[in-house]
One Martini backbone bead per residue (centre of mass of N, CA, C, O) as a GRO file, in nm:
protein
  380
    1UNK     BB    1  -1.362  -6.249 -12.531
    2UNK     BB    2  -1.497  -6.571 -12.521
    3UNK     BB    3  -1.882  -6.668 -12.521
    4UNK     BB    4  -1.975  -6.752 -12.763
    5UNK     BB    5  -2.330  -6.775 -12.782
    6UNK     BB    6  -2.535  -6.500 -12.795
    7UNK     BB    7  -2.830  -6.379 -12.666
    8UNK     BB    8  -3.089  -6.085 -12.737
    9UNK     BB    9  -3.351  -5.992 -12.517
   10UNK     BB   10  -3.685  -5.891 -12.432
   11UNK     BB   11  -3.784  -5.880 -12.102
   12UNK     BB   12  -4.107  -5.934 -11.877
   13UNK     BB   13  -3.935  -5.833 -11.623
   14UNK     BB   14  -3.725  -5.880 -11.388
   15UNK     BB   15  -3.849  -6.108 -11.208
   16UNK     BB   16  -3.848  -6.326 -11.473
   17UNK     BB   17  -3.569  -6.326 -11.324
   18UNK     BB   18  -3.254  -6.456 -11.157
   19UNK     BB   19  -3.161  -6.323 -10.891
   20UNK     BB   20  -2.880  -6.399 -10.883
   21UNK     BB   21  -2.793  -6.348 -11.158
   22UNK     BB   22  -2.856  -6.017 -11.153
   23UNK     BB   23  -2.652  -5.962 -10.890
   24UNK     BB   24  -2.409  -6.067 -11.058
   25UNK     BB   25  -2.413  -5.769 -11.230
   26UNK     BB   26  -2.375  -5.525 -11.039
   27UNK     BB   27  -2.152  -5.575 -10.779
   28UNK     BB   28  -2.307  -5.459 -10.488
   29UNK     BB   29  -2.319  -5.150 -10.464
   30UNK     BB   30  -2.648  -5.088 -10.537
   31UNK     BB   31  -2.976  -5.118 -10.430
   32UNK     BB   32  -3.129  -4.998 -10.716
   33UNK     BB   33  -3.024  -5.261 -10.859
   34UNK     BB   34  -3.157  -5.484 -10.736
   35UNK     BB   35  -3.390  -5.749 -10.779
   36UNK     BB   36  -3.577  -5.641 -10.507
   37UNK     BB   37  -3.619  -5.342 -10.596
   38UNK     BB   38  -3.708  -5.374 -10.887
   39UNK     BB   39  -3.954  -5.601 -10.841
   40UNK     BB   40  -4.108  -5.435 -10.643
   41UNK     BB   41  -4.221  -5.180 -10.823
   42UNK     BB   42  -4.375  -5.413 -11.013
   43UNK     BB   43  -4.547  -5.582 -10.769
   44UNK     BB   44  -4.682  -5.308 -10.680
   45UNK     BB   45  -4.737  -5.095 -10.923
   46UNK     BB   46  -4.549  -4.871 -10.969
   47UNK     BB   47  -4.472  -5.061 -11.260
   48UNK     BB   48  -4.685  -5.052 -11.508
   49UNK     BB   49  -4.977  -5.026 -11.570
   50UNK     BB   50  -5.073  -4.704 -11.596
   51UNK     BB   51  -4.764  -4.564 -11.522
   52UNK     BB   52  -4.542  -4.529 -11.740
   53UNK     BB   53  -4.426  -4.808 -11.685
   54UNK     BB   54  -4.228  -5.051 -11.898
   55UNK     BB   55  -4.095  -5.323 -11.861
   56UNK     BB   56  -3.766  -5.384 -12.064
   57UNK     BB   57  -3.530  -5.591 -12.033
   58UNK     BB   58  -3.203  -5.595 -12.136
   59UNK     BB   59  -3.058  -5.940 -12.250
   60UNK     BB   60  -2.778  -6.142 -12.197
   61UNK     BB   61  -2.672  -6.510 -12.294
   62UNK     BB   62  -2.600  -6.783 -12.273
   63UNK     BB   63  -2.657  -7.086 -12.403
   64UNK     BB   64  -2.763  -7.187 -12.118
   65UNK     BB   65  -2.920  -6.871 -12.029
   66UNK     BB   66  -2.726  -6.701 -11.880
   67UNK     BB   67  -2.652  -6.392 -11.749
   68UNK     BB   68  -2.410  -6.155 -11.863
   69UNK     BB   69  -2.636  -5.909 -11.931
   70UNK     BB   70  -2.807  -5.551 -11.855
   71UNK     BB   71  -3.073  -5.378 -11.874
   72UNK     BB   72  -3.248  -5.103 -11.726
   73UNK     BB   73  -3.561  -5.104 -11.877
   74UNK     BB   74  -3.808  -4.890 -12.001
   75UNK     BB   75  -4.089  -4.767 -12.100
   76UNK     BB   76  -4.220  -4.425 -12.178
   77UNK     BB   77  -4.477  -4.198 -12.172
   78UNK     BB   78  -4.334  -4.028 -11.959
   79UNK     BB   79  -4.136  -3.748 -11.786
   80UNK     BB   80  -4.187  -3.903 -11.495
   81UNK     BB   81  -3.930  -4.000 -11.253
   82UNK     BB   82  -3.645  -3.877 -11.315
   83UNK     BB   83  -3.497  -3.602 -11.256
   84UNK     BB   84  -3.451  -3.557 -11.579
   85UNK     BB   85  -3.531  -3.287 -11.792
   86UNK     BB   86  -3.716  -3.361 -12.119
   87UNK     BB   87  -3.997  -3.163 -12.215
   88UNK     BB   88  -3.853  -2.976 -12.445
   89UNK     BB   89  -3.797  -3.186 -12.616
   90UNK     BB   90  -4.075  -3.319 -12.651
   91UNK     BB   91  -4.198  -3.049 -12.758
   92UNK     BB   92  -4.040  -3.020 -13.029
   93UNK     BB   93  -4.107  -3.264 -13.159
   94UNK     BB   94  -4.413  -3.223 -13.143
   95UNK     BB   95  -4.380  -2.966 -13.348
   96UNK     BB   96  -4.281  -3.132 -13.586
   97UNK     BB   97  -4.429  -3.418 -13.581
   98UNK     BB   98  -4.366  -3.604 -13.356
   99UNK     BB   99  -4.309  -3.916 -13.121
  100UNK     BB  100  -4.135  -3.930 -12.823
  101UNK     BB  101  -4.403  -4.139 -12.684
  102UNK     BB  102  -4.191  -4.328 -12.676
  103UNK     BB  103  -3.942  -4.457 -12.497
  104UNK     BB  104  -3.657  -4.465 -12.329
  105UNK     BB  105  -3.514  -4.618 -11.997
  106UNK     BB  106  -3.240  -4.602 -11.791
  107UNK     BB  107  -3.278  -4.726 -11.451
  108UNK     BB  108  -3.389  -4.625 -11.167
  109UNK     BB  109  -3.762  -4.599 -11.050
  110UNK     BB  110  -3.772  -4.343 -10.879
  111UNK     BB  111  -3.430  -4.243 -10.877
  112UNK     BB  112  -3.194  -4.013 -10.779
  113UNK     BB  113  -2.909  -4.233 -10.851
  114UNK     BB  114  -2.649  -4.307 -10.890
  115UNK     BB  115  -2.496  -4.579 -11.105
  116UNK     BB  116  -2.531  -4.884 -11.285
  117UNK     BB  117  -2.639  -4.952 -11.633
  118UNK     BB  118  -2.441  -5.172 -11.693
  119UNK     BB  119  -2.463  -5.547 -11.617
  120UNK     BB  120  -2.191  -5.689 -11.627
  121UNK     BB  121  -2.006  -5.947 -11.585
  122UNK     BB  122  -1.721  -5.988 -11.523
  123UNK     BB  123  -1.629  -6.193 -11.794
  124UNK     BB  124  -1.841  -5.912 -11.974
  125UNK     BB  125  -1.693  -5.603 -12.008
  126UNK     BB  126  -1.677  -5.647 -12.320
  127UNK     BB  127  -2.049  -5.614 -12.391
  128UNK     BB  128  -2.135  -5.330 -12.391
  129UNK     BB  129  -2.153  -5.278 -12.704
  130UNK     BB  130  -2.415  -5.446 -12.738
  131UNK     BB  131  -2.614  -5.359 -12.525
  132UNK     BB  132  -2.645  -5.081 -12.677
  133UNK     BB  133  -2.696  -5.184 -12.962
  134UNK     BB  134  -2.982  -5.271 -12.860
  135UNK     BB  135  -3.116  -5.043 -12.742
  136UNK     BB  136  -3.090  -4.892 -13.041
  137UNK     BB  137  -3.274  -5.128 -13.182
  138UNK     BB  138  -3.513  -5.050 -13.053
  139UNK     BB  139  -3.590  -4.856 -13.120
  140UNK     BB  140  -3.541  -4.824 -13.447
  141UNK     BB  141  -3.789  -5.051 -13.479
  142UNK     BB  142  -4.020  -4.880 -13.296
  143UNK     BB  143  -4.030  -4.605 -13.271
  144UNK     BB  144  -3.840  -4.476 -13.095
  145UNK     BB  145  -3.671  -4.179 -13.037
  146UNK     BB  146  -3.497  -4.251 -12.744
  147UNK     BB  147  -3.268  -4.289 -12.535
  148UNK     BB  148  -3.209  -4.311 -12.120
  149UNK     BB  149  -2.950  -4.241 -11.914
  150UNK     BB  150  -2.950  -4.216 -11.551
  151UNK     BB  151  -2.714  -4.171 -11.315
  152UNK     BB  152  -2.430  -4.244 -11.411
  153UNK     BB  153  -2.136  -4.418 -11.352
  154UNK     BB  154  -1.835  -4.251 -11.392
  155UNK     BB  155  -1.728  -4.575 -11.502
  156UNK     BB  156  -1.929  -4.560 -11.805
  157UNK     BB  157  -1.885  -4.262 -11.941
  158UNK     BB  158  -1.713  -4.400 -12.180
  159UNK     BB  159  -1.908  -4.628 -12.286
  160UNK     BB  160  -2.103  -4.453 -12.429
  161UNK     BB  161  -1.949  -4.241 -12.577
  162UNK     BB  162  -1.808  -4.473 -12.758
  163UNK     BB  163  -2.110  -4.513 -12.907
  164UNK     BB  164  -2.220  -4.163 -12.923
  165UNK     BB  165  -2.379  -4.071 -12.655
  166UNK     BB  166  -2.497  -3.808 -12.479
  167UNK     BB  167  -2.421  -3.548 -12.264
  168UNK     BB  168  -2.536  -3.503 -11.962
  169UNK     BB  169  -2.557  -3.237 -11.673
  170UNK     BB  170  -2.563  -3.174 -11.315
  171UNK     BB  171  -2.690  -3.128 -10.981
  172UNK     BB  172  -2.555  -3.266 -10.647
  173UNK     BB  173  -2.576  -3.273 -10.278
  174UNK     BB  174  -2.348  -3.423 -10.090
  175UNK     BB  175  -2.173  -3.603  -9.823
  176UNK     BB  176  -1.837  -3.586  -9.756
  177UNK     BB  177  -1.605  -3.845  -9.587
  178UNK     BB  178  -1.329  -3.715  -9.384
  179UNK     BB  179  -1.268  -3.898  -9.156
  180UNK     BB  180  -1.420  -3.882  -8.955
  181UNK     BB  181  -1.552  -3.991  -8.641
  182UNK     BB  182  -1.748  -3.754  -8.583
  183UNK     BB  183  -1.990  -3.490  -8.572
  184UNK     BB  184  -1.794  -3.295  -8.438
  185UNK     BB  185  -1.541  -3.337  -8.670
  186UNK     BB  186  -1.709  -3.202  -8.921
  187UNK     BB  187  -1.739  -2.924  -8.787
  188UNK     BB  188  -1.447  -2.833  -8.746
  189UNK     BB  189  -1.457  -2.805  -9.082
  190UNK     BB  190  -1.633  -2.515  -9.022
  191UNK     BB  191  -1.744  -2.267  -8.973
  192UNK     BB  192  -1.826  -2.107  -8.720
  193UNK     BB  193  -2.121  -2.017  -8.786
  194UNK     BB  194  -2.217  -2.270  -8.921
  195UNK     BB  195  -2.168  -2.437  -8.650
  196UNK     BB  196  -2.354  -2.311  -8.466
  197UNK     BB  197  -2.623  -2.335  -8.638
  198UNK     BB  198  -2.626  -2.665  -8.662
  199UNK     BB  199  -2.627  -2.644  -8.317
  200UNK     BB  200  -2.926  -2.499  -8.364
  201UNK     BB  201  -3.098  -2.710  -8.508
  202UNK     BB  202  -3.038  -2.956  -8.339
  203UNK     BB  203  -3.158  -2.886  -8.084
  204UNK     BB  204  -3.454  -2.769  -8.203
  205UNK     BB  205  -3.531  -3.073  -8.336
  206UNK     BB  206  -3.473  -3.219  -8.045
  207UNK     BB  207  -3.740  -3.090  -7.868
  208UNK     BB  208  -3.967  -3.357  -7.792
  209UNK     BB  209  -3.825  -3.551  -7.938
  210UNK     BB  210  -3.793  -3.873  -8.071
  211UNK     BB  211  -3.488  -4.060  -8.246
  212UNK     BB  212  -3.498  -4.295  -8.450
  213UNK     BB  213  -3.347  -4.588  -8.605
  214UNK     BB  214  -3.382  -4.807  -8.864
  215UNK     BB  215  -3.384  -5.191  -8.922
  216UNK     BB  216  -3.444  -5.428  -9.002
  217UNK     BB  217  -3.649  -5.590  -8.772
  218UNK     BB  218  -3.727  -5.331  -8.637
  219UNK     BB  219  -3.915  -5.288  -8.868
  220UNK     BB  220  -4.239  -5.205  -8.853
  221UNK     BB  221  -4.617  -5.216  -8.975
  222UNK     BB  222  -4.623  -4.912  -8.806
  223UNK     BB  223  -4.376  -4.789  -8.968
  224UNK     BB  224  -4.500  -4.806  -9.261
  225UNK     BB  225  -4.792  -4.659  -9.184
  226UNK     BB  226  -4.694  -4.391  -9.115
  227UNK     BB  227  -4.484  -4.326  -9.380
  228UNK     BB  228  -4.772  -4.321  -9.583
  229UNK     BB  229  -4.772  -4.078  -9.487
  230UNK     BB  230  -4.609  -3.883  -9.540
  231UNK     BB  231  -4.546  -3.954  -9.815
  232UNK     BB  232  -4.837  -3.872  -9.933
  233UNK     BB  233  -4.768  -3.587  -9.842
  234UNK     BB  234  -4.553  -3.483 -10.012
  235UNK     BB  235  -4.643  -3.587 -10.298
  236UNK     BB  236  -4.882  -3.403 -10.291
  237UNK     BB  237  -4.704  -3.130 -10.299
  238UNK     BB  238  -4.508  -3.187 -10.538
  239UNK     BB  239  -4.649  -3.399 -10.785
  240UNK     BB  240  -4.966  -3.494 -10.668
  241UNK     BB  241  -4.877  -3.840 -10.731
  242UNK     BB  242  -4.746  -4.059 -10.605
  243UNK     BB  243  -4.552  -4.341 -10.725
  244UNK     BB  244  -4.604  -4.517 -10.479
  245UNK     BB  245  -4.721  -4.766 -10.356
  246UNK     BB  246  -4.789  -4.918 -10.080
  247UNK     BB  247  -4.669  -5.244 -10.160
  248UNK     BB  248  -4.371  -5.126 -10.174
  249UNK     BB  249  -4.283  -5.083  -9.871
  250UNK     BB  250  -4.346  -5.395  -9.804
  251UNK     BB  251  -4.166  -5.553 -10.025
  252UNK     BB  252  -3.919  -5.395  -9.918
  253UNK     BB  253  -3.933  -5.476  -9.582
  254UNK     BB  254  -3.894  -5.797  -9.718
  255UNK     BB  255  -3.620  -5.757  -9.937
  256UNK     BB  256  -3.418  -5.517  -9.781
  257UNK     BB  257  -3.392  -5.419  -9.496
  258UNK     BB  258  -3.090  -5.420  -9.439
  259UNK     BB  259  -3.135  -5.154  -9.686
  260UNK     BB  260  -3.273  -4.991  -9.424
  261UNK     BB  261  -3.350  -4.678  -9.336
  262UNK     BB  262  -3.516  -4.541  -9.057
  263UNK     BB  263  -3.634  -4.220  -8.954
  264UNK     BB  264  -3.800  -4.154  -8.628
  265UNK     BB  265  -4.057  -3.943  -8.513
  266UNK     BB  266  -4.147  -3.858  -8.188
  267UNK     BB  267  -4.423  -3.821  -7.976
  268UNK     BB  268  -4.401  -3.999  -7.772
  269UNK     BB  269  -4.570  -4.270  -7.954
  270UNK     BB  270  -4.603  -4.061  -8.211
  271UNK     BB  271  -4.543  -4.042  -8.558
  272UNK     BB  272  -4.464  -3.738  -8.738
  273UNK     BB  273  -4.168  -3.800  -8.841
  274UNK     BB  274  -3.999  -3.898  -9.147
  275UNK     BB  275  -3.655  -4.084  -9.323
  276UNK     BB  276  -3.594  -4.286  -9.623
  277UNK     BB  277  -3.317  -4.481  -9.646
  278UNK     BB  278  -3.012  -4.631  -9.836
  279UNK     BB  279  -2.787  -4.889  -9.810
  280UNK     BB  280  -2.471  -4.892  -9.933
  281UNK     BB  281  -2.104  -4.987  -9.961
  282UNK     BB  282  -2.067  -4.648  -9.970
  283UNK     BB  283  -2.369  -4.545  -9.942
  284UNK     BB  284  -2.621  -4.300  -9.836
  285UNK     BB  285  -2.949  -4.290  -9.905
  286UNK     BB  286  -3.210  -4.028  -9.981
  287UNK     BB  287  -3.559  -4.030 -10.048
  288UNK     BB  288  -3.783  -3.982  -9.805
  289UNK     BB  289  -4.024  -3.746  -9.692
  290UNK     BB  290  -4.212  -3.645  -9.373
  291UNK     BB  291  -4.505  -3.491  -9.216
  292UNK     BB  292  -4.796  -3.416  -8.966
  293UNK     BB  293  -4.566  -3.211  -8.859
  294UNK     BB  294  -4.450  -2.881  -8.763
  295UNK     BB  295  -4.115  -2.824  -8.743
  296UNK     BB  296  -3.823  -2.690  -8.673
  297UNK     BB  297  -3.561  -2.863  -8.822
  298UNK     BB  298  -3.657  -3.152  -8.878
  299UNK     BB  299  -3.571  -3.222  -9.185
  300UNK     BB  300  -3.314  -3.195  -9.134
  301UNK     BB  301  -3.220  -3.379  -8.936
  302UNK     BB  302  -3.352  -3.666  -9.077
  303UNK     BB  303  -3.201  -3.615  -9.369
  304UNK     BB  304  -2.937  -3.492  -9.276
  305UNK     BB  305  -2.790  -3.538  -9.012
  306UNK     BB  306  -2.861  -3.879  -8.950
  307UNK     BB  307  -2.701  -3.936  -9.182
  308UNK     BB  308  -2.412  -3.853  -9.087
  309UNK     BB  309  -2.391  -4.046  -8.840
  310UNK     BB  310  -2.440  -4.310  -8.999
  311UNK     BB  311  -2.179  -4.282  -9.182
  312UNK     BB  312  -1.956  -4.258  -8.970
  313UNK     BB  313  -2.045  -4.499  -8.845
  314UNK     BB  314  -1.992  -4.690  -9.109
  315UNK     BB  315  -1.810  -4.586  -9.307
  316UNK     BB  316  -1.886  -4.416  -9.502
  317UNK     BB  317  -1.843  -4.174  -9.807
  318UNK     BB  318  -2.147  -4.089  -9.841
  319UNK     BB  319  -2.405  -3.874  -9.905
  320UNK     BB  320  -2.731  -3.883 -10.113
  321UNK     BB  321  -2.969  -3.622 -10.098
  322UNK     BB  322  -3.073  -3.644 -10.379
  323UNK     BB  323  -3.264  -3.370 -10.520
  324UNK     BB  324  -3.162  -3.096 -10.488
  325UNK     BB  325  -3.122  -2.815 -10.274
  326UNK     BB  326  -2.961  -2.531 -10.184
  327UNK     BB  327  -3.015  -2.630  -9.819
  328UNK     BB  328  -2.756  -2.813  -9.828
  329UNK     BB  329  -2.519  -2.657  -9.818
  330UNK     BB  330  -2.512  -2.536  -9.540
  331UNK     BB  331  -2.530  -2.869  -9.407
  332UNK     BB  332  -2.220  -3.023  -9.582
  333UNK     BB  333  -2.320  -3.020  -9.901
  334UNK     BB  334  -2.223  -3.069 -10.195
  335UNK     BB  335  -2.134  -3.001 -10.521
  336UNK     BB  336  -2.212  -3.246 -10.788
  337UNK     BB  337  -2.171  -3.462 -11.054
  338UNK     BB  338  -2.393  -3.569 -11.310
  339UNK     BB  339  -2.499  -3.826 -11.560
  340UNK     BB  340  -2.627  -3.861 -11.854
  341UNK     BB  341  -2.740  -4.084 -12.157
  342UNK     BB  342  -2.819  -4.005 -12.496
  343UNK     BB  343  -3.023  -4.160 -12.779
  344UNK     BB  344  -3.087  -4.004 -13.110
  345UNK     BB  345  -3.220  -4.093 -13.381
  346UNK     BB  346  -3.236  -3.885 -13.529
  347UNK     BB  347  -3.026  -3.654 -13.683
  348UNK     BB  348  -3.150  -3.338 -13.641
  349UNK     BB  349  -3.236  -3.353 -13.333
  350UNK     BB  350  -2.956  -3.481 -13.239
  351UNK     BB  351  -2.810  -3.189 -13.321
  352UNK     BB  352  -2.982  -2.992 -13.136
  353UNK     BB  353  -2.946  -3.144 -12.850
  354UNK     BB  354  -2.617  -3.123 -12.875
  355UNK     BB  355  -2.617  -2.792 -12.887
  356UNK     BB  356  -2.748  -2.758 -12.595
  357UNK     BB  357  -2.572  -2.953 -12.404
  358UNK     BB  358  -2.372  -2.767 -12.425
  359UNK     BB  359  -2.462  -2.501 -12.310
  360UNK     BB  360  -2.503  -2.636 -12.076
  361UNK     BB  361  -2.248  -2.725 -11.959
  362UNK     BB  362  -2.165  -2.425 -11.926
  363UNK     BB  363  -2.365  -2.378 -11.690
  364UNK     BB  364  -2.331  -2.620 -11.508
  365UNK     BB  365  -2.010  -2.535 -11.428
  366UNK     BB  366  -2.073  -2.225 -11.329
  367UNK     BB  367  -2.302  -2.366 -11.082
  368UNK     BB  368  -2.047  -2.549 -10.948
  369UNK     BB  369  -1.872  -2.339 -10.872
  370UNK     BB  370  -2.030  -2.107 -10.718
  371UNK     BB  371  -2.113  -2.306 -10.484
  372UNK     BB  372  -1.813  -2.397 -10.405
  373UNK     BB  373  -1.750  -2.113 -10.279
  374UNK     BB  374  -2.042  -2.186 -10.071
  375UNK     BB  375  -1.933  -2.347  -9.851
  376UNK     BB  376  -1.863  -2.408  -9.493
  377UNK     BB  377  -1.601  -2.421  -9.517
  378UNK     BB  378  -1.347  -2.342  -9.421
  379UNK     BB  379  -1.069  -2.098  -9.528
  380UNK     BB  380  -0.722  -2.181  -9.525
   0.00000   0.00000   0.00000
């Protein structure tokens, strides 16, 4: 397809670009694409001078200035907020005497949900290798040592590699809708023990606490201050230093509320925990969870049953219930494979880096059989 003459450069951050013209390049199912939140990370400072996160979205466009496609890149001080973790990678690289960091992460930051990370205008989806070959010459040019995409859409994974970048795998334990009616027709689903346990999970969560679900203009700046408090509750316990700063979350429930669930419990008028979820066009994305009481099965409660509920409700086809978590598996949450796409510009790091990817993706091929003959469903 000819597209006249094109220019290829790297914006000053998505901000800088034109939202609509951005967002019609996502195709629109997937929230963490979106310029509204992608904006928001930057305005928020949750990405920008200080947190080793430089936003440098590469972008193509015609004569005319119009964005024709784009990749959401950022360059990476450090290898925090990706949940893919290349941090062996970075450390051989340093005994050997190279500099790892910066490097290239194409990605939505501090984010793992699939989705696509080549964003190409209907138009343009033959101009993927270009995109790519921009990429590789950022690096290349820069002496950035590799670029990362990272939970890429399987509808994708073969141009990244047709270009030839490597292939990592990894597992994430989603629950797949199938054409529910009710949760109750879920469980029906599930054998007896494990049917009974989880409804009796959900008895004693909710059991003296109130529990809404909150969306588009029903969330209110007492529900985001409240949510503040869980968030930081957690973060400082898993990672140290919450990722995101307060005024992400105003910015977020500014530009986007309409793909927010916010599920909060109360205590009375009080709330106690909530859990932060973003709803996508077939799907429904679970991302921070936190709590200033502790209660059993309260975490189960918000993060994973009521999304299946609300999943059911809309007629998503799957929850995607975030990174990690064998204990997702018990509550109907299935081990499904994730994929990111690496280019390493050395050639002889990169043919290391290939033979451990190798080994690994046959042990993890190995540990998501293992996982799927243990999912809780019926066995007929």
């Amino acid at each position: 397809m000819g597209h006249g003459d094109i220019s290829i450069r790297v914006a000053q951050g998505v901000g800088a670009l034109d939202p609509a013209q951005w967002d019609a390049l996502t195709g629109g199912t997937n929230p963490f694409m979106r310029h509204a939140f992608l904006s928001a990370m930057e305005d928020s400072g949750s990405v920008g001078e200080g947190t080793g996160w430089q936003s440098l979205p590469i972008v193509l466009e015609d004569a005319g200035g119009n964005l024709l496609g784009a990749l959401p890149s950022y360059a990476k001080f450090h290898s925090q907020g990706e949940y893919v973790f290349d941090h062996g990678w970075a450390d051989a690289w340093h005994r050997a005497g190279g500099n790892y960091y910066p490097k290239l992460q194409i990605a939505a930051p501090f984010t793992p949900a699939t989705g696509p990370r080549l964003l190409l205008r209907k138009d343009a989806t033959d101009l993927a290798p270009v995109l790519l070959r921009a990429a590789e010459k950022l690096c290349d040019d820069n002496a950035l040592s590799s670029a990362h995409a990272t939970f890429v859409d399987p509808a994708q994974h073969a141009l990244f590699a047709e270009a030839g970048w490597l292939r990592r795998e990894d597992i994430q334990f989603h629950w797949i809708n199938r054409d529910y009616r009710t949760f109750d027709d879920f469980l029906t689903s599930l054998s007896s023990r494990k049917r009974k346990a989880i409804r009796k999970e959900r008895e004693g969560a909710q059991a003296g606490v109130t529990i809404r679900c909150l969306t588009g203009g029903d969330i209110r700046p007492e529900h985001w201050d409240a949510f503040w408090i869980f968030y930081q509750d957690t973060g400082a316990r898993k990672w140290g230093t919450p990722y995101l700063t307060r005024s992400a979350f105003d910015l977020l429930g500014e530009r986007m509320a309409q793909d927010i669930l916010l599920v909060l419990a109360f205590e009375g008028d009080r709330p106690i925990a909530g859990a932060l979820n973003f709803i996508g066009a077939d799907a429904l994305y679970g991302r921070y969870w936190g709590c200033t009481v502790d209660r059993p099965f309260l975490h189960f409660e918000l993060c994973y049953y009521q999304a299946i509920d609300v999943a059911i409700a809309r007629g998503l086809k799957r929850v995607e219930a975030g990174a990690q978590g064998t204990h997702k598996l018990a509550r109907g949450y299935e081990p499904v494979p994730t994929t990111s796409m690496h280019y390493i510009a050395d050639p002889g790091f990169r043919k290391a880096v290939a033979d451990f990817l190798e080994r690994e993706r046959c042990g993890v091929a190995a540990d998501r059989n293992y996982l799927s003959e243990r999912t809780p469903f019926r066995k007929d």
